[in-house]
N, C-alpha and C positions, 0 to 999 in steps of 0.2 A: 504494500500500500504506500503512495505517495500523494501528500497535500503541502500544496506551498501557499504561505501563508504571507500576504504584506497587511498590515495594520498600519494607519493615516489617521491623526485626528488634526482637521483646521475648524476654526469658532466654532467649538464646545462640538461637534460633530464628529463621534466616534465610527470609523470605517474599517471592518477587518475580511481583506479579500483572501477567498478560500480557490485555489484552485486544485482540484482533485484531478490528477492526472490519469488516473487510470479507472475503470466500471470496479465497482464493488469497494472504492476506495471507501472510508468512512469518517465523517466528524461527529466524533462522540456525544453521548448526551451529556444535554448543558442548560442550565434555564437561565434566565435574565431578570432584574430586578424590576424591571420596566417592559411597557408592552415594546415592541423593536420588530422591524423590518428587513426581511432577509431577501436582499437582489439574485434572484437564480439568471445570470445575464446572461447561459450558456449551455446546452444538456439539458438533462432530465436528474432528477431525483427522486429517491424515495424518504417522506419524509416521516418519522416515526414519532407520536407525541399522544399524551393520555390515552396508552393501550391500541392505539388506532394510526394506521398506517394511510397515507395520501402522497401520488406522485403529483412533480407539478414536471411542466414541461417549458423552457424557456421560451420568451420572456416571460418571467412572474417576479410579482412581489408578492412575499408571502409574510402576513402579520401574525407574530407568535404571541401571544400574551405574555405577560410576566407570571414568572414561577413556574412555567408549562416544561419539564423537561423535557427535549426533542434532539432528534439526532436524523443527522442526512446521511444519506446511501447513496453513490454516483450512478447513475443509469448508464452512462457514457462514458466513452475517454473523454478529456480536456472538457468536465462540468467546470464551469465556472460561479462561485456564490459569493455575495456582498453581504457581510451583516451592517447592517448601517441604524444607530443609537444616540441619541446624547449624550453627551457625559455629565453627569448631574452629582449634584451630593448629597444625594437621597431622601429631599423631600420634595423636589420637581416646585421648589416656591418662584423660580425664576420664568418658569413655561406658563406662553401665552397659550400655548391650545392643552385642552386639557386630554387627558390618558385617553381616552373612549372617544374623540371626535371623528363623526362620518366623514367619508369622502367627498361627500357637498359639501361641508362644513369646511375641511380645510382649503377645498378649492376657493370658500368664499375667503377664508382668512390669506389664504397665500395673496387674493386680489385688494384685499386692503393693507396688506404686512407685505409689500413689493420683496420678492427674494433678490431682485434683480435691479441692479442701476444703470441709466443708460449715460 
């Protein structure tokens, strides 16, 4: 088994790229203090969490809850996976969108909280 691993974090934004090189490779189970978003940018996985198994198929974003222990299985050679999280100090006092916000909702907050400057 082979997983290469780069971690980045710029403004409070933690990114840890998982690249599994080989089918069957594995990133062990792991749970997260916060809900957090896993970029599958490449392959297929399998993904294993409360007793219940789901493949996703690239591109996905896949939302794990906090405290959900989960673990990916490579479908393919060369999957490719993003965890992508804040880095926070563990009471989330400084986050404008709260834990549970829909997909409408943050589209609407991304349109009033510009992520981007021209």
């Amino acid at each position: 088994m082979s997983v290469k691993t780069d971690i980045r974090i710029a403004d409070n934004v933690f990114v840890k790229m998982m690249e599994m090189y080989y089918k069957g490779d594995i990133i062990d189970g792991h749970a997260h203090v916060f809900d957090h978003i896993t970029l599958l940018a490449k392959g297929r996985v399998l993904m294993k969490a409360n007793g219940e198994e789901h493949e996703h198929v690239a591109p996905a974003l896949i939302v794990t809850p906090k405290g959900i222990v989960h673990q990916f299985e490579a479908l393919e050679h060369g999957t490719l996976l993003c965890c992508v999280h804040a880095v926070r100090n563990g009471d989330g006092i400084d986050d404008i969108a709260p834990q549970n916000i829909s997909e409408e909702d943050a589209i609407a907050m991304t349109k009033e909280h510009s992520l981007t400057r021209f």
